[in-house]
HTML snippet that shows the backbone in 3Dmol.js (N, CA, C, O; Angstrom):
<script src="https://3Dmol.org/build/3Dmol-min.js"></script>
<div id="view" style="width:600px;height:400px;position:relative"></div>
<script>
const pdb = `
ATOM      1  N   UNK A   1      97.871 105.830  93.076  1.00  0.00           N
ATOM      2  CA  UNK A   1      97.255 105.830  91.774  1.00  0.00           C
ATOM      3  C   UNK A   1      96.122 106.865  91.762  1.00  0.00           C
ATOM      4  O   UNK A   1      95.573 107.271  92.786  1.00  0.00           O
ATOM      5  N   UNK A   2      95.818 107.259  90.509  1.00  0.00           N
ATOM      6  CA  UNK A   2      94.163 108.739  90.599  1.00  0.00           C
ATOM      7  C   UNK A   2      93.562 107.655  90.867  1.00  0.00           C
ATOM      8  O   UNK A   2      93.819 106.464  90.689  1.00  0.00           O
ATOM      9  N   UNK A   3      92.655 108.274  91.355  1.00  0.00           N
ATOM     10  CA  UNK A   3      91.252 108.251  91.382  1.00  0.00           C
ATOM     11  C   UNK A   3      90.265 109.078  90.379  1.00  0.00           C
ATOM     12  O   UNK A   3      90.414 110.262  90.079  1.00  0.00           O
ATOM     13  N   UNK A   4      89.377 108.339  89.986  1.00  0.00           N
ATOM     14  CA  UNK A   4      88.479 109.181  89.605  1.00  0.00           C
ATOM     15  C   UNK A   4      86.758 108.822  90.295  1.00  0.00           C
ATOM     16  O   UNK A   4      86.214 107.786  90.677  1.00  0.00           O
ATOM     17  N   UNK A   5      86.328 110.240  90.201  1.00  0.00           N
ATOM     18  CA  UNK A   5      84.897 110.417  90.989  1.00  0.00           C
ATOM     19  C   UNK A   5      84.099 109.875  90.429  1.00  0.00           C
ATOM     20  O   UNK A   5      83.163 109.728  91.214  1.00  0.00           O
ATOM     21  N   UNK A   6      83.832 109.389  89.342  1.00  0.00           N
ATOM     22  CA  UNK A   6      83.098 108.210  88.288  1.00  0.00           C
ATOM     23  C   UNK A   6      82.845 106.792  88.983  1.00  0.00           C
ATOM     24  O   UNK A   6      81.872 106.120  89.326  1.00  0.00           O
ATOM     25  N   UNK A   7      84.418 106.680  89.010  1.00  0.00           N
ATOM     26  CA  UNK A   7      84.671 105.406  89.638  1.00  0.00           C
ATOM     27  C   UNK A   7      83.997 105.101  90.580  1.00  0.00           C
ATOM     28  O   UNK A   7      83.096 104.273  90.447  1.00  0.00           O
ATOM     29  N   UNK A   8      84.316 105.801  91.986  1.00  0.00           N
ATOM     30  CA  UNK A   8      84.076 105.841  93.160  1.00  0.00           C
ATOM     31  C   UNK A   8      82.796 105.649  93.365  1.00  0.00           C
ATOM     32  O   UNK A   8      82.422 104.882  94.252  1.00  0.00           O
ATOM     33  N   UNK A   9      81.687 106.510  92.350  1.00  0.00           N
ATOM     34  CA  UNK A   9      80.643 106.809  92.466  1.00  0.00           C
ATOM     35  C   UNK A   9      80.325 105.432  92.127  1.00  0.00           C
ATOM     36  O   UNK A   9      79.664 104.936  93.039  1.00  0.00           O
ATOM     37  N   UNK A  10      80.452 104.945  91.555  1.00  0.00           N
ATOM     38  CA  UNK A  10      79.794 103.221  90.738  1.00  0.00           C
ATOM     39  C   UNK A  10      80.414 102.446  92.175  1.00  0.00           C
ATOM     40  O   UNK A  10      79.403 101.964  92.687  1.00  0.00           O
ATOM     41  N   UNK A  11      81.050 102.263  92.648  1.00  0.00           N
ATOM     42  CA  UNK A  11      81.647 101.443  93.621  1.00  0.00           C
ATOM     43  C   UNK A  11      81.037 101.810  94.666  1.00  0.00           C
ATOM     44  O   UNK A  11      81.041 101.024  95.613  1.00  0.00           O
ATOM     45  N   UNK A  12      80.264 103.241  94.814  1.00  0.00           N
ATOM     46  CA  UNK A  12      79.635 102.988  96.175  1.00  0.00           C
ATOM     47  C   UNK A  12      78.354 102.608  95.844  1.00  0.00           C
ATOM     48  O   UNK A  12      77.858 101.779  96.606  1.00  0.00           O
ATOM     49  N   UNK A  13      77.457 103.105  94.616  1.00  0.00           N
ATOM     50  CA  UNK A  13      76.071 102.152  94.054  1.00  0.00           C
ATOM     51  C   UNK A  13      76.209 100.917  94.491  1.00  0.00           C
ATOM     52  O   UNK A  13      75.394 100.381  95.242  1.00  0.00           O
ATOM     53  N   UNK A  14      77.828 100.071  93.811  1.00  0.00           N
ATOM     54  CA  UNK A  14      77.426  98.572  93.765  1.00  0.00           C
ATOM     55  C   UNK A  14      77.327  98.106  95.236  1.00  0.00           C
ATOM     56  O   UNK A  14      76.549  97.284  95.721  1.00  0.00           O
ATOM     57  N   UNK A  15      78.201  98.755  95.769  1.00  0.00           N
ATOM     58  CA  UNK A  15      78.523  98.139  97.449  1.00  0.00           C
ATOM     59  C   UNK A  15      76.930  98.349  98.130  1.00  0.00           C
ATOM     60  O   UNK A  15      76.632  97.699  99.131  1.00  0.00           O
ATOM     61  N   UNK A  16      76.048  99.205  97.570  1.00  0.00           N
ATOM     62  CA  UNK A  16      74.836  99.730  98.723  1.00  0.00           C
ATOM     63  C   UNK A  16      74.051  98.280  97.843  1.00  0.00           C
ATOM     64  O   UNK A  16      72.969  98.027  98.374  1.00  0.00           O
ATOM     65  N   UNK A  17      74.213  97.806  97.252  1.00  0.00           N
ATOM     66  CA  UNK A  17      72.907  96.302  96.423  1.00  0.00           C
ATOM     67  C   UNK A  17      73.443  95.283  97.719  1.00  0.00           C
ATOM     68  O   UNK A  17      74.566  94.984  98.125  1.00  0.00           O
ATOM     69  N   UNK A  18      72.105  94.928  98.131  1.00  0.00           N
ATOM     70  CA  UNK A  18      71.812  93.849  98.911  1.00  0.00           C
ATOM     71  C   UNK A  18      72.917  92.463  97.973  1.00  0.00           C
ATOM     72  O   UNK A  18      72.753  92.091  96.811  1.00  0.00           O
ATOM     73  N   UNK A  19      73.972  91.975  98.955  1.00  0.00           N
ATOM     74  CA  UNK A  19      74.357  90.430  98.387  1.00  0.00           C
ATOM     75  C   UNK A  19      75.504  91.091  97.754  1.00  0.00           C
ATOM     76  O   UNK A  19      76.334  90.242  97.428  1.00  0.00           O
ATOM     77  N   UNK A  20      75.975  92.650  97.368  1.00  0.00           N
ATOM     78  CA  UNK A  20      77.055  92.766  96.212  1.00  0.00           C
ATOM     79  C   UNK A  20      78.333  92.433  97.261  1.00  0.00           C
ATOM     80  O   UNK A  20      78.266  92.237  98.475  1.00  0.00           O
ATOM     81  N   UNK A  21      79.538  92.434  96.370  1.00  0.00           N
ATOM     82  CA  UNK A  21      80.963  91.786  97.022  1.00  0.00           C
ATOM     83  C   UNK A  21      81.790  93.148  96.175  1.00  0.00           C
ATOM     84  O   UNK A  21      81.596  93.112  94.960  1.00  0.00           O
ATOM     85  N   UNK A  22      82.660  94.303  96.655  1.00  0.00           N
ATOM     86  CA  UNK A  22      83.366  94.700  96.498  1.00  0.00           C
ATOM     87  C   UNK A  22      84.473  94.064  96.136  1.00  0.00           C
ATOM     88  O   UNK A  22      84.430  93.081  96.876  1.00  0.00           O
ATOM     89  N   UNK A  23      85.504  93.954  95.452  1.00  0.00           N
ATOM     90  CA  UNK A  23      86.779  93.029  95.611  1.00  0.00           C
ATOM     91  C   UNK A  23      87.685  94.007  95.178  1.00  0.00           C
ATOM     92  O   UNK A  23      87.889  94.230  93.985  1.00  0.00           O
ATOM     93  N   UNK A  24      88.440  94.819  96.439  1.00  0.00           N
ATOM     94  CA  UNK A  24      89.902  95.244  96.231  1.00  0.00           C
ATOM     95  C   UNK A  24      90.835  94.446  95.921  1.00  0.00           C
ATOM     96  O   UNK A  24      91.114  93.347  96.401  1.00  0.00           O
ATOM     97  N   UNK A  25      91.445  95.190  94.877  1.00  0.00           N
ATOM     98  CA  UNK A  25      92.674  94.776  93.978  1.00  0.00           C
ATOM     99  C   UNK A  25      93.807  95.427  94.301  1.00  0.00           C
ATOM    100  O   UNK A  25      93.632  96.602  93.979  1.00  0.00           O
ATOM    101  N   UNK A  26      94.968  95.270  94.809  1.00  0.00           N
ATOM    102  CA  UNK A  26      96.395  95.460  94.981  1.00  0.00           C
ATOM    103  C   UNK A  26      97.028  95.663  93.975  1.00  0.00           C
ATOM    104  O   UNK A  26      96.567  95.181  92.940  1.00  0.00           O
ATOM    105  N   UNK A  27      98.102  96.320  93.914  1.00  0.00           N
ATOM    106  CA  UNK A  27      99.073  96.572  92.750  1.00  0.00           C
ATOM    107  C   UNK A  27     100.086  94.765  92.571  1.00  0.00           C
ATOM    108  O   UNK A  27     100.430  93.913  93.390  1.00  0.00           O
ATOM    109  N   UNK A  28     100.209  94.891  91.265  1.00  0.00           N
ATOM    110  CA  UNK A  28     100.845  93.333  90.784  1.00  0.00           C
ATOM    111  C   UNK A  28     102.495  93.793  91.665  1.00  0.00           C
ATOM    112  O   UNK A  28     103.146  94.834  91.761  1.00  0.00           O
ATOM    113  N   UNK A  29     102.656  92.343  92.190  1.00  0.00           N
ATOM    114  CA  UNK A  29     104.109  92.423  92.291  1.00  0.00           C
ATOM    115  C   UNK A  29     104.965  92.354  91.182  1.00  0.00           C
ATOM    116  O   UNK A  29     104.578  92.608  90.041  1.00  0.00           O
ATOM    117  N   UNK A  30     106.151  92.010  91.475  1.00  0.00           N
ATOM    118  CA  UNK A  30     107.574  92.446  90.405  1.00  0.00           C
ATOM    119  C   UNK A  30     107.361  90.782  90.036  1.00  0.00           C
ATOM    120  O   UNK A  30     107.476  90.819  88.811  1.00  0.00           O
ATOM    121  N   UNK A  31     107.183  89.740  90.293  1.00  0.00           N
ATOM    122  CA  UNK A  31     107.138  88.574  90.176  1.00  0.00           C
ATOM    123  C   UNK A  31     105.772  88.468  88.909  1.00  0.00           C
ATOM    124  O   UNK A  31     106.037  87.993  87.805  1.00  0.00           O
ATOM    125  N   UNK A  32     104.351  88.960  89.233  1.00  0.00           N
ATOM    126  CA  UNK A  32     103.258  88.587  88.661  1.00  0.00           C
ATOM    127  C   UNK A  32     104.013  90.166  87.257  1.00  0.00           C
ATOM    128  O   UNK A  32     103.884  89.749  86.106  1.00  0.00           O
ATOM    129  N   UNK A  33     104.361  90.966  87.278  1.00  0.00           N
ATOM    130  CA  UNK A  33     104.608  91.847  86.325  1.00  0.00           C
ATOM    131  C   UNK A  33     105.373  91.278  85.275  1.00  0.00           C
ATOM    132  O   UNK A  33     105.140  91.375  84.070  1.00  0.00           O
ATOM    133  N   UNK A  34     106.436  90.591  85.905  1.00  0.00           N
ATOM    134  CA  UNK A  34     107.333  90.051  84.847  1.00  0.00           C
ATOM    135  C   UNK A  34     106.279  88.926  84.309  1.00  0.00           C
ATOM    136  O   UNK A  34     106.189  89.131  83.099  1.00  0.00           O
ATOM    137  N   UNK A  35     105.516  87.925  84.638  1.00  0.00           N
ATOM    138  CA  UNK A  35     104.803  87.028  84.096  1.00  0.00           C
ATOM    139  C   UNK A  35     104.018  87.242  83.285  1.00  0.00           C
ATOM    140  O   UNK A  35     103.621  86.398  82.482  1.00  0.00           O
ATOM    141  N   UNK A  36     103.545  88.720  83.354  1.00  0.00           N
ATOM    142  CA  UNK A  36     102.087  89.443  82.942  1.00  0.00           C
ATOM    143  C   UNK A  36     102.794  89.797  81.241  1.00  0.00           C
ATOM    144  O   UNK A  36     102.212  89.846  80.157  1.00  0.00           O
ATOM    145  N   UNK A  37     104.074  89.976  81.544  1.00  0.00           N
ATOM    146  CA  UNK A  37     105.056  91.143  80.368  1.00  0.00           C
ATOM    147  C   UNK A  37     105.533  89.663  79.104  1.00  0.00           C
ATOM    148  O   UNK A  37     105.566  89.559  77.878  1.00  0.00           O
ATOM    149  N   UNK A  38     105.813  88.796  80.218  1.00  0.00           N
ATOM    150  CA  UNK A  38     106.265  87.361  79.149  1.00  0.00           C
ATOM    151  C   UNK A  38     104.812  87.036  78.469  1.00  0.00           C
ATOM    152  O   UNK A  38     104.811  86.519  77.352  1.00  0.00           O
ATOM    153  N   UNK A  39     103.757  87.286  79.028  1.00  0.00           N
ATOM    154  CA  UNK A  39     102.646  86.570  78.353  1.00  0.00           C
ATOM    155  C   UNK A  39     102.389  87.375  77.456  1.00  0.00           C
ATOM    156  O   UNK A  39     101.828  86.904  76.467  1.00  0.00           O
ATOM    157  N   UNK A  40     102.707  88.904  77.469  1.00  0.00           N
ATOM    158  CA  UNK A  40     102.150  89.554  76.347  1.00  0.00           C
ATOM    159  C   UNK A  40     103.962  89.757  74.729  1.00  0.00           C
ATOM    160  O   UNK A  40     103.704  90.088  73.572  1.00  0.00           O
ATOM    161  N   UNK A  41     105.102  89.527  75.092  1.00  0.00           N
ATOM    162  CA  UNK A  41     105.743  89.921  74.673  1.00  0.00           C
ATOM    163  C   UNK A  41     106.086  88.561  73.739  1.00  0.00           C
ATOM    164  O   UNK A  41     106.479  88.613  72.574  1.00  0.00           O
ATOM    165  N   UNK A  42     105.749  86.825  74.835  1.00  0.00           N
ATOM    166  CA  UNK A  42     106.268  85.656  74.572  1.00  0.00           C
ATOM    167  C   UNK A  42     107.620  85.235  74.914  1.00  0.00           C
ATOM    168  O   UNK A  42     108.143  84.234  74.424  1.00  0.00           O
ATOM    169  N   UNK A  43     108.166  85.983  75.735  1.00  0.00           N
ATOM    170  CA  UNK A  43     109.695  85.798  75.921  1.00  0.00           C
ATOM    171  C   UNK A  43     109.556  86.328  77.547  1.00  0.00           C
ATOM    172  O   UNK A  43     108.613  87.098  77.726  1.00  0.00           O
ATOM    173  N   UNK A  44     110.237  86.063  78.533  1.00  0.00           N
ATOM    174  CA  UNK A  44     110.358  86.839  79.281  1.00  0.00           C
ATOM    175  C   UNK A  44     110.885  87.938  79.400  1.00  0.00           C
ATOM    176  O   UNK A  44     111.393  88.111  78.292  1.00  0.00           O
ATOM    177  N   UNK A  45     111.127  88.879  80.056  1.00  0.00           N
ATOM    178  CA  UNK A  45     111.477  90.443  80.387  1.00  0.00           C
ATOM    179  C   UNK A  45     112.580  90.778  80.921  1.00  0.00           C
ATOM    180  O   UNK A  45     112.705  90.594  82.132  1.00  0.00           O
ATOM    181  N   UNK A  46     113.513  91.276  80.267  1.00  0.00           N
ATOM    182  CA  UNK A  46     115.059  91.387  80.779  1.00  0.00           C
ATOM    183  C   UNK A  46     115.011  92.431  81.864  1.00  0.00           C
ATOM    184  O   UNK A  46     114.043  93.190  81.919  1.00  0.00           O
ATOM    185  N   UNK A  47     115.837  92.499  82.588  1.00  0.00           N
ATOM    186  CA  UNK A  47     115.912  93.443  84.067  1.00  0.00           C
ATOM    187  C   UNK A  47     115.704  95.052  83.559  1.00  0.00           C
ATOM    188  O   UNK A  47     115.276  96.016  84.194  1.00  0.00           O
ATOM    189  N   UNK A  48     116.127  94.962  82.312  1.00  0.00           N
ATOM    190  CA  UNK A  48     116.136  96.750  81.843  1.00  0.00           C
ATOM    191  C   UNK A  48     114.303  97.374  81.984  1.00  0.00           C
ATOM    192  O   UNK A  48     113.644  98.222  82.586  1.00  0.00           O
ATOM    193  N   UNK A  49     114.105  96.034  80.752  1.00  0.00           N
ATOM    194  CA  UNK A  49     112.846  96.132  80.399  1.00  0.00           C
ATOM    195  C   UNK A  49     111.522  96.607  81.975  1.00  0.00           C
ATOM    196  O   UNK A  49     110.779  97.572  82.149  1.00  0.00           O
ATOM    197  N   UNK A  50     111.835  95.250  82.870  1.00  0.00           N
ATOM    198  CA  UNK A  50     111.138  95.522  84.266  1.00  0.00           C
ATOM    199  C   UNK A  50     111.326  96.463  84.850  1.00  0.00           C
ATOM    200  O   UNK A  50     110.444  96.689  85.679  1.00  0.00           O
ATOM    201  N   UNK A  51     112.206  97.255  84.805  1.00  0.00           N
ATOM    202  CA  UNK A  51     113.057  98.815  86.063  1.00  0.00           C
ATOM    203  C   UNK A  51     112.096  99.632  85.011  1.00  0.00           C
ATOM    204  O   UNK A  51     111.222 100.223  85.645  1.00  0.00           O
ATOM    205  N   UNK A  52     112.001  99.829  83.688  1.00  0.00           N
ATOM    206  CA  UNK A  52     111.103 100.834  82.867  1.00  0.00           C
ATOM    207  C   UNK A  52     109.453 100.544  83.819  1.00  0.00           C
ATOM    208  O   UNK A  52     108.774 101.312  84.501  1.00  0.00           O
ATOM    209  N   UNK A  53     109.298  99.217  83.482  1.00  0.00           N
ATOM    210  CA  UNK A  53     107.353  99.269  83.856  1.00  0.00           C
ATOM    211  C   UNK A  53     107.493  99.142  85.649  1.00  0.00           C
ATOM    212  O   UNK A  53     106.450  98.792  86.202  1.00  0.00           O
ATOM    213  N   UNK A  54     108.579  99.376  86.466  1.00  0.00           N
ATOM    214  CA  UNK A  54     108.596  99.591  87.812  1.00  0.00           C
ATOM    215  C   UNK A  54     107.531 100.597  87.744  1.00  0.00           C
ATOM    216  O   UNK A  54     106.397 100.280  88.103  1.00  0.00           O
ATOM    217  N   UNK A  55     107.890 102.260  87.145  1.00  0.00           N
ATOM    218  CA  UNK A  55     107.088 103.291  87.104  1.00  0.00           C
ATOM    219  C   UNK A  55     105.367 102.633  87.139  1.00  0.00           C
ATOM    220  O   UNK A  55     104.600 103.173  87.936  1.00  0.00           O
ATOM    221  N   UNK A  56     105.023 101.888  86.570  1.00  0.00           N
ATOM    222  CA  UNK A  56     103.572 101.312  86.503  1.00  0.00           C
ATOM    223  C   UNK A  56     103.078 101.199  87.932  1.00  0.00           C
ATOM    224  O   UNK A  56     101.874 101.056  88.145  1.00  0.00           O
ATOM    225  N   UNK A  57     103.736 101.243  88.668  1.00  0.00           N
ATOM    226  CA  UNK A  57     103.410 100.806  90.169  1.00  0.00           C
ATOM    227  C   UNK A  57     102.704  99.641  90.739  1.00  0.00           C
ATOM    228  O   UNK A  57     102.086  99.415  91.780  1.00  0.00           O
ATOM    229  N   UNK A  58     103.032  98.969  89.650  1.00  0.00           N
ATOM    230  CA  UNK A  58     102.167  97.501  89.701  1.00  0.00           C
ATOM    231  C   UNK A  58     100.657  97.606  88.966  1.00  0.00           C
ATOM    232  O   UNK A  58      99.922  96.655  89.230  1.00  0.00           O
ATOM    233  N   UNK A  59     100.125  98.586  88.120  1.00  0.00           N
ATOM    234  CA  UNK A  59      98.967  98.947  87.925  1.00  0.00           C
ATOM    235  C   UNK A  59      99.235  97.990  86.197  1.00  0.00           C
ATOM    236  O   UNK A  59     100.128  98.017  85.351  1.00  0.00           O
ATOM    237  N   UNK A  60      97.863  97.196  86.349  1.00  0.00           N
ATOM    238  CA  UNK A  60      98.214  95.876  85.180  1.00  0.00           C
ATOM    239  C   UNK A  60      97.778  97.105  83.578  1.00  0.00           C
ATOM    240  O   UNK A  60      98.422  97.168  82.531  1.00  0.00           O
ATOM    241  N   UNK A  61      96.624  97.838  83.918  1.00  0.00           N
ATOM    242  CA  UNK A  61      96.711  98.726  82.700  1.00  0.00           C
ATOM    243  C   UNK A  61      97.530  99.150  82.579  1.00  0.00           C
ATOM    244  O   UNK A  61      97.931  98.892  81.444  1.00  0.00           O
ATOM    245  N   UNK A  62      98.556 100.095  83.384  1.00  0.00           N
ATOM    246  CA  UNK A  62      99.591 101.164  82.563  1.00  0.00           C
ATOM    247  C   UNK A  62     100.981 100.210  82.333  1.00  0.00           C
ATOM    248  O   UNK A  62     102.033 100.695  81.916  1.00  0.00           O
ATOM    249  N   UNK A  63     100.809  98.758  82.677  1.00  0.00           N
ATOM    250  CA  UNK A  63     102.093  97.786  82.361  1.00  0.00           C
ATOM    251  C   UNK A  63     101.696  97.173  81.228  1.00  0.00           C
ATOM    252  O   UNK A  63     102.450  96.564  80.469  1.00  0.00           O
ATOM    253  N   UNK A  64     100.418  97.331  81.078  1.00  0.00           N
ATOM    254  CA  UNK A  64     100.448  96.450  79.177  1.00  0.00           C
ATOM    255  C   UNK A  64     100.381  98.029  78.185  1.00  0.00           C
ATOM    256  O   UNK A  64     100.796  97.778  77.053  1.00  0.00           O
ATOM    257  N   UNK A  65     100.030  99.328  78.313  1.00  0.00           N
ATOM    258  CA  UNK A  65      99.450 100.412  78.040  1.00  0.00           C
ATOM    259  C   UNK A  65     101.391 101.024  77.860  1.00  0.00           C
ATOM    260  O   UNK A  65     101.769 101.862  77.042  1.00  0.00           O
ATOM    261  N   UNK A  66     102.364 100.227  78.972  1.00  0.00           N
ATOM    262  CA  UNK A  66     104.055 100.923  78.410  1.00  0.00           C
ATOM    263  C   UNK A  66     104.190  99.825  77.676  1.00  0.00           C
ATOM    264  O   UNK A  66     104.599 100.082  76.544  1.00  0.00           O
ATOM    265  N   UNK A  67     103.954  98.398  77.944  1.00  0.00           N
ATOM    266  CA  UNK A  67     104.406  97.677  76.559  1.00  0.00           C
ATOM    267  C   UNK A  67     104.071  97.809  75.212  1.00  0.00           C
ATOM    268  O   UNK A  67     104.767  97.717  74.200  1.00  0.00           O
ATOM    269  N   UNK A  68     102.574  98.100  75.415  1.00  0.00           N
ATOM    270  CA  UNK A  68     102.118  97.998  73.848  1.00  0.00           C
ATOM    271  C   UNK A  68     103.093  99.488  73.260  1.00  0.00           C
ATOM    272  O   UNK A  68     103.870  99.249  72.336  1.00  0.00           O
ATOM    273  N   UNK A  69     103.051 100.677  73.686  1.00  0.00           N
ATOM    274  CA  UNK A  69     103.522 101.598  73.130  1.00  0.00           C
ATOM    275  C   UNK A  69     105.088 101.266  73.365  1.00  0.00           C
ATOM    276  O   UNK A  69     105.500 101.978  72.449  1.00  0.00           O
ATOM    277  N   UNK A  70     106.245 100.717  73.910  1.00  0.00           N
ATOM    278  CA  UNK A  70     107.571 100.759  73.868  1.00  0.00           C
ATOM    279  C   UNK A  70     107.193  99.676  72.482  1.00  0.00           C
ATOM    280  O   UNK A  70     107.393 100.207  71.389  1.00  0.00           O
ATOM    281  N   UNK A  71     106.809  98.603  72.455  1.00  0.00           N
ATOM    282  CA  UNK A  71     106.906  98.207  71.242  1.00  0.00           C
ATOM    283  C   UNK A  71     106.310  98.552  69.898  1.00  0.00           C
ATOM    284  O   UNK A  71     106.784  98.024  68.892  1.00  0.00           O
ATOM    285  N   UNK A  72     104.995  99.663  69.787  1.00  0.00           N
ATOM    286  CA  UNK A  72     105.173 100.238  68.692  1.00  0.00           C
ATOM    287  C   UNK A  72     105.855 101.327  68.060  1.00  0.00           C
ATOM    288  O   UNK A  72     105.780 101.694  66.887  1.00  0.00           O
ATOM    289  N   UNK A  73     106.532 101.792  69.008  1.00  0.00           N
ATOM    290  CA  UNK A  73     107.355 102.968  69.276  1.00  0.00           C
ATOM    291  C   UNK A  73     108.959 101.868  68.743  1.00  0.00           C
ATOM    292  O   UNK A  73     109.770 102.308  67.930  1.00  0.00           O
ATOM    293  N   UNK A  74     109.045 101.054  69.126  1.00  0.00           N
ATOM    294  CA  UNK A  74     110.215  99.681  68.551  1.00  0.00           C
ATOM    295  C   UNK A  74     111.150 100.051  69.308  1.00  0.00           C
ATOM    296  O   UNK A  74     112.307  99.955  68.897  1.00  0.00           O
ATOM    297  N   UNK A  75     110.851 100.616  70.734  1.00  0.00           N
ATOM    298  CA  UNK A  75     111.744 100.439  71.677  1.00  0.00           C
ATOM    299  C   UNK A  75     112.109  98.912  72.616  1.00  0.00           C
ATOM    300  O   UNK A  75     112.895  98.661  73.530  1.00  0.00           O
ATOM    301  N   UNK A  76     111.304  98.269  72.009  1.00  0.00           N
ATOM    302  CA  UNK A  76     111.674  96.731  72.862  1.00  0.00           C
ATOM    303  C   UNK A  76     112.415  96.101  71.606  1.00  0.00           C
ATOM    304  O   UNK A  76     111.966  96.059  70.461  1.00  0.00           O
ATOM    305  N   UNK A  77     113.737  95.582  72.086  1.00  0.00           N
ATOM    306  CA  UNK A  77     114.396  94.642  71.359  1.00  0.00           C
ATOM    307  C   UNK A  77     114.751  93.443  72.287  1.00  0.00           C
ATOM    308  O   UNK A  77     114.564  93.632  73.489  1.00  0.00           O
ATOM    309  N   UNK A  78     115.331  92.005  71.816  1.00  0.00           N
ATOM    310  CA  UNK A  78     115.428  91.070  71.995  1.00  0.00           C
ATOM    311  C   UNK A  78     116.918  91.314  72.089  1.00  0.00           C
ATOM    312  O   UNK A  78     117.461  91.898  71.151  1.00  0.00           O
ATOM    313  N   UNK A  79     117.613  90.931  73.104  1.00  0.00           N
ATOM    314  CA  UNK A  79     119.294  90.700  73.313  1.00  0.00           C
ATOM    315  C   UNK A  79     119.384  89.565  74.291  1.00  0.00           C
ATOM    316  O   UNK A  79     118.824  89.501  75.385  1.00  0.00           O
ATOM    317  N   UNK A  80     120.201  88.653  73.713  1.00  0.00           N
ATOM    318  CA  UNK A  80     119.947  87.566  74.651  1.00  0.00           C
ATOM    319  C   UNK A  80     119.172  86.735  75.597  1.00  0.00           C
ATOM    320  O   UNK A  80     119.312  86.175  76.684  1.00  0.00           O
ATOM    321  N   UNK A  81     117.800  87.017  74.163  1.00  0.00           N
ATOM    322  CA  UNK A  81     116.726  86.102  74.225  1.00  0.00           C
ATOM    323  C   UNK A  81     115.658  86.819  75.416  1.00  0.00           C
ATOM    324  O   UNK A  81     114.557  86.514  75.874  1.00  0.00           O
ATOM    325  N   UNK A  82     116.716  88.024  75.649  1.00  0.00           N
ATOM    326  CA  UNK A  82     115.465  88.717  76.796  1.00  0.00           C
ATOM    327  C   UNK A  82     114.937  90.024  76.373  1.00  0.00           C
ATOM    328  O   UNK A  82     115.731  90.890  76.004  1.00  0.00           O
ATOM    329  N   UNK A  83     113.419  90.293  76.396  1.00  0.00           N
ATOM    330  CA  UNK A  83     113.515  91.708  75.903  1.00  0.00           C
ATOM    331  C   UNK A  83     113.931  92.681  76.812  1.00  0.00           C
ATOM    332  O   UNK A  83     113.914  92.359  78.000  1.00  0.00           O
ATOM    333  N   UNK A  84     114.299  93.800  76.509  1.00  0.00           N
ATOM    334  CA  UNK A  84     115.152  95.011  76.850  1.00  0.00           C
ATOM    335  C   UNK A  84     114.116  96.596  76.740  1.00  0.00           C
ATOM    336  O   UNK A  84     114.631  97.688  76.982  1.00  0.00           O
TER     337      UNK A  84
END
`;
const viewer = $3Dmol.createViewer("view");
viewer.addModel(pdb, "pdb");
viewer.setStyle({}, {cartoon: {color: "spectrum"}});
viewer.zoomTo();
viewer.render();
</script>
């Protein structure tokens, strides 16, 4: 995933405060993605739909950031109760 030098820079401020807690975050699995995609869509996520937000690399912004745009774009449809 980028990086940006913004970032980094705030993450090493917070880490130098007496008592602060860094907390690395991992990319979502294929399990928490599909859960993440039913909570925002209300239906769960047909296999098509999940192989598209694979590309996300598990990154929870750019997996709600392809849903919101495949569905205003009205590329998500419903086929057998699963979106696509």
């Amino acid at each position: 995933m980028p990086r940006r030098v913004e970032v980094d820079r705030v993450r090493e401020v917070v880490a130098g405060r007496p008592g602060a807690v860094v907390v690395e975050l991992g990319p979502l699995g294929g399990d928490e993605v599909a859960a993440m995609v039913a909570g925002l869509l209300s239906v769960p996520p047909g296999p098509v739909l999940l192989a598209g937000l694979a590309r996300a690399g598990g990154n929870p912004l750019y997996v709600r950031e392809m849903v919101d745009a495949l569905v205003v774009d009205g590329l998500v449809r419903v086929a057998g109760g699963w979106p696509r």
